[in-house]
Backbone as CSV, one residue per row, in Angstrom:
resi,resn,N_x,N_y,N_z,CA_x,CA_y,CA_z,C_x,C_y,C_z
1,UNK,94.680,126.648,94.612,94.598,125.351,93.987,95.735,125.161,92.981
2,UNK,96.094,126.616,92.433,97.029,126.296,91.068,98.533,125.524,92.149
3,UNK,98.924,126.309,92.860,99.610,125.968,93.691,100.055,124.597,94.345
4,UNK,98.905,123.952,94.781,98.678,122.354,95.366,99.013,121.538,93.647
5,UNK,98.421,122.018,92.851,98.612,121.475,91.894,99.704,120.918,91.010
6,UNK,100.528,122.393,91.136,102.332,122.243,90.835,103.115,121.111,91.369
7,UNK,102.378,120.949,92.878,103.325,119.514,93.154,103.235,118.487,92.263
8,UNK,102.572,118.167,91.967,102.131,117.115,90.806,101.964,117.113,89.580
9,UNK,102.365,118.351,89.085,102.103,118.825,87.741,103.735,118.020,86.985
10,UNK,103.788,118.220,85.511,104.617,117.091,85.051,104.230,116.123,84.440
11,UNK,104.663,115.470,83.183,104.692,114.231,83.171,104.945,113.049,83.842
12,UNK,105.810,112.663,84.427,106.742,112.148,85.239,105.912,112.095,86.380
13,UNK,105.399,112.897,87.359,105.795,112.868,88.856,104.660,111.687,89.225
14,UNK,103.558,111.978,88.886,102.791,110.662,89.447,103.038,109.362,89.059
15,UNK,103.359,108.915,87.593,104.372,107.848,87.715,105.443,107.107,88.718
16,UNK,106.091,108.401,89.249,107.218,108.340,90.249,106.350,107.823,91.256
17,UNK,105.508,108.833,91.596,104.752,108.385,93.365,104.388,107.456,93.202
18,UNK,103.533,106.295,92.220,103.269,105.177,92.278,104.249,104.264,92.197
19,UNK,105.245,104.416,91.870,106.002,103.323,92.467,106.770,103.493,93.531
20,UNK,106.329,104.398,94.364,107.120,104.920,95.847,106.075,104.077,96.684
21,UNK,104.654,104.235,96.099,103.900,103.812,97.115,103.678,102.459,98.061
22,UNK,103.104,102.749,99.463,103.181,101.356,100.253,104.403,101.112,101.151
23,UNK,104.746,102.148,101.213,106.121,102.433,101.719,107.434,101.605,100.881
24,UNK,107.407,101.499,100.016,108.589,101.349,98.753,109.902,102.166,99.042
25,UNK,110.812,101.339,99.009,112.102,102.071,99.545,112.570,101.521,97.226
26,UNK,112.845,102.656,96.823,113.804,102.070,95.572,114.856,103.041,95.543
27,UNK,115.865,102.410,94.745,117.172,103.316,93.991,116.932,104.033,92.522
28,UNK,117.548,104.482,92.440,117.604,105.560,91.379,117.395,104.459,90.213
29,UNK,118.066,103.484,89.951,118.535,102.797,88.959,116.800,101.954,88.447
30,UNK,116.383,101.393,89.891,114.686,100.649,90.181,113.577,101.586,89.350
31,UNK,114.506,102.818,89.913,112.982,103.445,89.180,112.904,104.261,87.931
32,UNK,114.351,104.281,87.128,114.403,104.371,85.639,114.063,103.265,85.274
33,UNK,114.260,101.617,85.537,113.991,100.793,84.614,112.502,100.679,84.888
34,UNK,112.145,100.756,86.124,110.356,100.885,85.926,109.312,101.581,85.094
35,UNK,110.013,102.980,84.964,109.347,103.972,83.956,109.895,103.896,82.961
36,UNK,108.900,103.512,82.167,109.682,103.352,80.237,109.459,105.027,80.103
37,UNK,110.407,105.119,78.970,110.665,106.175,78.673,110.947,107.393,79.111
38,UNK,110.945,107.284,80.198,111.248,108.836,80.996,113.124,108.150,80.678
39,UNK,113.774,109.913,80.784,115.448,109.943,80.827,115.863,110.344,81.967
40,UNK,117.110,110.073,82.225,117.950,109.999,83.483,118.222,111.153,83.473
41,UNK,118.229,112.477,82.928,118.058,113.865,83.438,116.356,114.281,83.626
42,UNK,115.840,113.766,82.955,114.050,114.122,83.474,113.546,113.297,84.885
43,UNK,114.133,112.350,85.341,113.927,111.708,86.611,114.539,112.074,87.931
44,UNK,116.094,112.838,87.343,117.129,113.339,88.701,116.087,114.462,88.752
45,UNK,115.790,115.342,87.478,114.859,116.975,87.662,113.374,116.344,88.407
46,UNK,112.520,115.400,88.153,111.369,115.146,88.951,111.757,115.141,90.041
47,UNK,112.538,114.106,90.029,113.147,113.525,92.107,113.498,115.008,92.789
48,UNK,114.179,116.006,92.516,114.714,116.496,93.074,113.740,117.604,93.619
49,UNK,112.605,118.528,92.286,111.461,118.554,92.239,110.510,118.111,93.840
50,UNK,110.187,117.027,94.064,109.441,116.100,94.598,109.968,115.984,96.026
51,UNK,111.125,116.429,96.146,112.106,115.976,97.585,111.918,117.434,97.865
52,UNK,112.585,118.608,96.857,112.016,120.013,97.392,110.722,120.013,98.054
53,UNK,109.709,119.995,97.518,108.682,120.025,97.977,107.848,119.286,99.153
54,UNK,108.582,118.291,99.869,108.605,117.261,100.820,107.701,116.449,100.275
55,UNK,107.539,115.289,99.355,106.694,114.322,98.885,108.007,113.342,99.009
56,UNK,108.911,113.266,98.479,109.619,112.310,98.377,110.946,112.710,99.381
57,UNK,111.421,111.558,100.349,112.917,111.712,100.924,113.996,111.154,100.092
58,UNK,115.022,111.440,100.540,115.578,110.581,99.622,116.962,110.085,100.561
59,UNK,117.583,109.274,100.789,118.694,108.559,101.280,120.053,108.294,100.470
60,UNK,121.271,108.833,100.932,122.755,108.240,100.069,123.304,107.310,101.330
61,UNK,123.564,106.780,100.800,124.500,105.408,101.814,125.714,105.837,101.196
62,UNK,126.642,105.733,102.822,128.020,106.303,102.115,128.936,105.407,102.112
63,UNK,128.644,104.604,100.213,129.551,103.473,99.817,129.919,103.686,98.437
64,UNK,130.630,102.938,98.127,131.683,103.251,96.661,131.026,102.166,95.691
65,UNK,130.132,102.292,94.347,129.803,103.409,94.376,128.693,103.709,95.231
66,UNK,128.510,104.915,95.132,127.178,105.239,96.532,125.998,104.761,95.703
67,UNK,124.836,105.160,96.812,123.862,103.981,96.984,123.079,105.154,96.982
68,UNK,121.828,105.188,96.353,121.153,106.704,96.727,119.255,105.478,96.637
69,UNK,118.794,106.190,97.380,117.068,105.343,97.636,116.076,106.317,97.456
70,UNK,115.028,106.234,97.465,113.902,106.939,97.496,112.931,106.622,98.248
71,UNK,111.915,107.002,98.984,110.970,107.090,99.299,110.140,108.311,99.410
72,UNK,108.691,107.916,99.958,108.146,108.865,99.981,108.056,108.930,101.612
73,UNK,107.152,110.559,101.497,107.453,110.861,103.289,106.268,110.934,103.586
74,UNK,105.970,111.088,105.278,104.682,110.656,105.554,103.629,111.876,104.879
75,UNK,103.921,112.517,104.182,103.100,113.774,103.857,102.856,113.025,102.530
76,UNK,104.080,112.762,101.686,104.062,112.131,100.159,102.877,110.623,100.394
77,UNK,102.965,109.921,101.642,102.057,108.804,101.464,100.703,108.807,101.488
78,UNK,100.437,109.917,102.134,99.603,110.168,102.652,98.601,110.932,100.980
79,UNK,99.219,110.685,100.029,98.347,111.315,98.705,98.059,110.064,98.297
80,UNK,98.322,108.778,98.958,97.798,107.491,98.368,96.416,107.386,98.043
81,UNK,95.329,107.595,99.276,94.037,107.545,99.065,93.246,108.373,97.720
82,UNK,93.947,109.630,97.558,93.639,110.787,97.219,93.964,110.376,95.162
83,UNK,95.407,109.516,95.093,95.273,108.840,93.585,94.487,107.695,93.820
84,UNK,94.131,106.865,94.260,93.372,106.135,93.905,91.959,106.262,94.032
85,UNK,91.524,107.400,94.584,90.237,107.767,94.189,90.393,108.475,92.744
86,UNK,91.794,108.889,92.154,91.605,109.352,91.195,91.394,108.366,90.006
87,UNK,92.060,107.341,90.100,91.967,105.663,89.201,91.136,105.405,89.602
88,UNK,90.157,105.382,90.308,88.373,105.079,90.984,87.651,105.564,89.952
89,UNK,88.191,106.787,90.104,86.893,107.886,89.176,87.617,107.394,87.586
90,UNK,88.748,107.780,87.040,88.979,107.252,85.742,88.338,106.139,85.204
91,UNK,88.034,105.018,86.607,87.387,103.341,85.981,85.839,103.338,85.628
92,UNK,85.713,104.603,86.531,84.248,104.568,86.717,83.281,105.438,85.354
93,UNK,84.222,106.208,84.621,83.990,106.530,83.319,83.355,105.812,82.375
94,UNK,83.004,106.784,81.459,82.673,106.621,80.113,83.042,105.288,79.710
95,UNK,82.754,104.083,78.718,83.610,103.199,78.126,84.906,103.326,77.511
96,UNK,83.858,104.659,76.418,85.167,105.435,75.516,86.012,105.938,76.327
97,UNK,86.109,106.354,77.200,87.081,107.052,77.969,87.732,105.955,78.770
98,UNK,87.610,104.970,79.035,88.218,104.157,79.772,89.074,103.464,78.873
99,UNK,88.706,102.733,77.944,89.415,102.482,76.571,90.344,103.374,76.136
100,UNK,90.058,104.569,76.173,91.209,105.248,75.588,92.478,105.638,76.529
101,UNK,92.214,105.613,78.160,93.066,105.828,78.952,93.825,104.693,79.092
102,UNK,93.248,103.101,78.744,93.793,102.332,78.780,94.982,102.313,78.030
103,UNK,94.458,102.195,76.766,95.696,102.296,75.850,96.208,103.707,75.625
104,UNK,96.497,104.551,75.985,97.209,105.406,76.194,98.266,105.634,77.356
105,UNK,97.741,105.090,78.432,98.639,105.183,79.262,98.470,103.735,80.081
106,UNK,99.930,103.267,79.804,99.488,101.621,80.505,100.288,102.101,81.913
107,UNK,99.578,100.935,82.617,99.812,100.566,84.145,101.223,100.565,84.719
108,UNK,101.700,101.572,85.582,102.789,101.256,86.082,102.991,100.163,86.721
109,UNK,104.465,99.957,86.996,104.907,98.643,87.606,104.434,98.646,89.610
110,UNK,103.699,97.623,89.748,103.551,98.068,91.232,102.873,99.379,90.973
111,UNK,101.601,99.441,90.402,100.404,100.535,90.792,99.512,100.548,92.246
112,UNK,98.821,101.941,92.647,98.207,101.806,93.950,97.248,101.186,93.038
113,UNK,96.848,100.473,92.061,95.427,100.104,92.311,94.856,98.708,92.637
């Protein structure tokens, strides 16, 4: 389990997969301005992270300057059901606990939920 877990372990990475999801093709550039606060060396280290591990592909178009995309792969989409039963169960909480996840961690742009 510790293992399965590492894929996703991080600040960053499930952020990332939700805005991959639905078959989402973005660029590097789409998905720093989507995630507040993450940095452009903590996002190349997730992505690269995430593509090792086959969750995310990733695409360069060979143009000046180059063009680099993201997606996820059919293995990476396929964890769709699997977070949103996890935002299922988070909603389905406590008040206090729902309140506090709220404002603690707001809604990515283009969430699975």
């Amino acid at each position: 389990m510790q293992n399965v877990l590492q894929i996703l372990e991080g600040r960053w990475k499930l952020l990332i997969l939700f805005q991959l999801f639905g078959g989402q093709v973005r660029r590097f550039s789409d998905l720093e301005r989507s995630i507040p606060g993450i940095s452009q060396k903590m996002l190349i280290q997730q992505l690269r992270q995430l593509e090792k591990d086959g969750v995310v592909g990733r695409t360069v178009h060979p143009q000046v300057p180059p063009k680099v995309e993201y997606h996820l792969t059919d293995w990476g989409q396929s964890l769709c059901p699997v977070l949103d039963s996890l935002l299922a169960w988070a909603e389905g909480g406590p008040a206090e606990a729902r309140s506090r996840l709220i404002q603690e961690a707001p809604s990515p742009v283009g969430s699975a939920s």
